[in-house]
C-alpha positions in Angstrom: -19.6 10.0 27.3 -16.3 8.9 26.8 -13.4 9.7 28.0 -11.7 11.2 25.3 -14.7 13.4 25.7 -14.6 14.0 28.9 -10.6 15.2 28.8 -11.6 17.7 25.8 -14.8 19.4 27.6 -12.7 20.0 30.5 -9.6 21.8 28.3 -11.6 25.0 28.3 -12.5 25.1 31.7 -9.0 24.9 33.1 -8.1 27.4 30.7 -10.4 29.9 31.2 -9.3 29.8 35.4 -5.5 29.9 34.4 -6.7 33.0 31.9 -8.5 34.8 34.6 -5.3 36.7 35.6 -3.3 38.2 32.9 0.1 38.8 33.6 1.1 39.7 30.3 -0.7 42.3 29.5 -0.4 42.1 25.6 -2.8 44.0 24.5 -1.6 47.0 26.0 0.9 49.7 24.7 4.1 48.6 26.7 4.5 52.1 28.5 0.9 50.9 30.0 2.0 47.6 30.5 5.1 48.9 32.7 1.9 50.8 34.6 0.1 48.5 34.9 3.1 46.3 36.8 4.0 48.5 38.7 0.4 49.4 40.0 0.5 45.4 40.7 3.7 45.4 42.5 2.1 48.2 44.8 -0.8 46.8 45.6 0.6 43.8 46.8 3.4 45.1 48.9 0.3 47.5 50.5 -1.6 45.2 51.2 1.2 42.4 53.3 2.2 43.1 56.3 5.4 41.6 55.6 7.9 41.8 53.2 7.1 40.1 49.6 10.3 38.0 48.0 10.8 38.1 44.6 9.4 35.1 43.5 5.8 36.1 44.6 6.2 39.5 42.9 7.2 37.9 39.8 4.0 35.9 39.5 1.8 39.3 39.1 3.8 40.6 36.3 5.2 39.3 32.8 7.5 37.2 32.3 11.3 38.2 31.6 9.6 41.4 33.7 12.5 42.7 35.9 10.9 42.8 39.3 14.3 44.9 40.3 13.4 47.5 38.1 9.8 48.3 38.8 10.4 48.3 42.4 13.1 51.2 41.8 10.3 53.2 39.3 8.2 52.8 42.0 10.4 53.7 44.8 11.2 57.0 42.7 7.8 57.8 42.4 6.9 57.5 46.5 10.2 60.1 47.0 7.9 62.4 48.3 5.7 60.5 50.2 5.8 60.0 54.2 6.3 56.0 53.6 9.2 54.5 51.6 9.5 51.3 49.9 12.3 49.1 51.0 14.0 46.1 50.9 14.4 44.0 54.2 14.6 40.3 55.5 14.8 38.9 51.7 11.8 40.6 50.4 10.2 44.4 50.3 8.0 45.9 52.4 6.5 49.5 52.8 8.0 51.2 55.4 6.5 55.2 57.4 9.4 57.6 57.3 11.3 57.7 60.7 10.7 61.5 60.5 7.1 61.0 61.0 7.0 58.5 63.5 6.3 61.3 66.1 3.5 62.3 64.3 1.4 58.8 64.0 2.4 58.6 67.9 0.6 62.1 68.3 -2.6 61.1 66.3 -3.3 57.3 66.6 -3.4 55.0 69.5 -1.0 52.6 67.5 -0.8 50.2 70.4 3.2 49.9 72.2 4.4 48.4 69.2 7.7 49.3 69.7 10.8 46.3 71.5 12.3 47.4 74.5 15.8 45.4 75.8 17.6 45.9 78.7 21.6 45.7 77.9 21.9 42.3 78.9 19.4 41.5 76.6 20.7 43.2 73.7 24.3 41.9 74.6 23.0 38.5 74.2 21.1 39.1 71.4 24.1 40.8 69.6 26.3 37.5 70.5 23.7 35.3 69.5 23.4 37.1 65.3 27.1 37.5 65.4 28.2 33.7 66.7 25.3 32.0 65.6 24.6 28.8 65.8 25.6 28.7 69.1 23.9 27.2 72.9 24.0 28.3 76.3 28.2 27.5 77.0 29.1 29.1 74.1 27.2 32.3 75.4 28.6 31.8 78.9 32.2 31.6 77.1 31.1 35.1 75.7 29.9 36.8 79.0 31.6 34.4 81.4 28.9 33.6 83.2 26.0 31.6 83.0 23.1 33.3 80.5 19.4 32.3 82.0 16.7 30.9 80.4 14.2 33.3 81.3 16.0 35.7 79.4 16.4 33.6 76.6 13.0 32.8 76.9 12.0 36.4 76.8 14.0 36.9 73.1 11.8 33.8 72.1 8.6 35.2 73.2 10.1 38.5 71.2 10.1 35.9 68.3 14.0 37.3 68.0 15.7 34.1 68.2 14.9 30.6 67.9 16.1 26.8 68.2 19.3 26.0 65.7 20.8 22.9 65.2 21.9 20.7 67.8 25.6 21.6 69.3 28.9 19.1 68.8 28.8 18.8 72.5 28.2 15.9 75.2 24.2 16.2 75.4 24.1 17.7 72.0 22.4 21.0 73.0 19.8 23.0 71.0 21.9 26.0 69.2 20.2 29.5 69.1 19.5 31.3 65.9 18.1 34.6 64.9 14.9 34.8 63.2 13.5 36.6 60.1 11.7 39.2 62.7 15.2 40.1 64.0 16.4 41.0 60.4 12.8 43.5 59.9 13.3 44.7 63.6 16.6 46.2 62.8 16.5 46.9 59.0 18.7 44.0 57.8 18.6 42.6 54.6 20.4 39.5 55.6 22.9 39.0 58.3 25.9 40.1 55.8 24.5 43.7 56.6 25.8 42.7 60.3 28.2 46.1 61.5 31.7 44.5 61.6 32.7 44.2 65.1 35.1 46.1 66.5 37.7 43.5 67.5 39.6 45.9 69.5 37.2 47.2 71.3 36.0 43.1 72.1 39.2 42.2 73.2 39.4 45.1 75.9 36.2 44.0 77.1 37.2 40.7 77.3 40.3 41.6 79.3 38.3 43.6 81.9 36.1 40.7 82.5 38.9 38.2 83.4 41.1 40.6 85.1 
């Protein structure tokens, strides 16, 4: 066989696995098409653990399909429903109510899925999202003293933070960082949904730390 012949028997093969999936749905009515989408969308999201980006949303759909606009149908439809769909850490992701957390708690052994802090913790946590990048002596400048590395440590184990670029200072030390589990842990779509910080409250607590 040649192989011309070879290259032409093998056309319909690749086709047929490319056609296997049919994101366009053409031979449906386009109110079933839309359906049919949004069924996709659905069943993706419920089945990931973690949120979905556009882009991979977009591949189960048509093209020129906005993803934007199926997710919205779709959140309309679950209004009622004890989970939501929502939007989080550049993606979506369904999400239980808060008003029925108490209720799974009551009926399932979920497991202690839920991230304690002390306030140190959270303090450095907080500096770390708000001045990141930023090492070890620009958190000591925040708290004015020394932050340890156990605790640090702990928000790495936490997979809350994580190793930036390196620092414009002698040594050039690793930077700290938040992670995409810090922006799902506390319902951030990106760090531009940060609270603004209160500057005046900052400033007192500053000047009670150096007085």
């Amino acid at each position: 066989m040649t192989s011309d012949a070879k290259r032409n028997n093998s056309k319909p093969k690749e086709a047929g696995r490319e056609g296997v999936f049919d994101r366009e749905l053409e031979d449906l009515p386009q109110e079933l098409r839309w359906r049919e989408w949004m069924g996709r969308i659905e069943a993706v999201l419920f089945a990931s653990a973690t949120p979905v980006g556009r882009e991979d949303l977009a591949r189960v759909v048509g093209q020129g399909a906005s993803v934007e606009m199926l997710i919205e149908d779709t959140q309309a439809e679950l209004s009622g429903r004890p989970y939501e769909l929502v939007e989080v850490a550049g993606g979506w992701m369904f999400r239980t109510k808060t008003q029925f957390v108490e209720a799974i708690k009551a009926a399932a052994d979920l497991g202690d899925q839920s991230l304690a802090f002390t306030e140190m913790e959270m303090g450095v946590l907080c500096a770390i999202a708000y001045h990141q990048p930023i090492d070890r002596a620009g958190l000591k400048d925040v708290f004015g003293k020394e932050v340890s590395r156990d605790l640090l440590a702990r928000l790495r184990f936490k997979d809350l933070i994580a190793s930036g670029p390196r620092a414009p200072r002698p040594g050039a030390p690793h930077t700290f960082v938040t992670t995409e589990k810090f922006l799902l842990t506390f319902d951030l779509q990106t760090l531009r949904d940060l609270p603004e910080l209160d500057l005046a409250v900052v400033n007192a607590d500053e000047t009670t730390r150096t007085a």
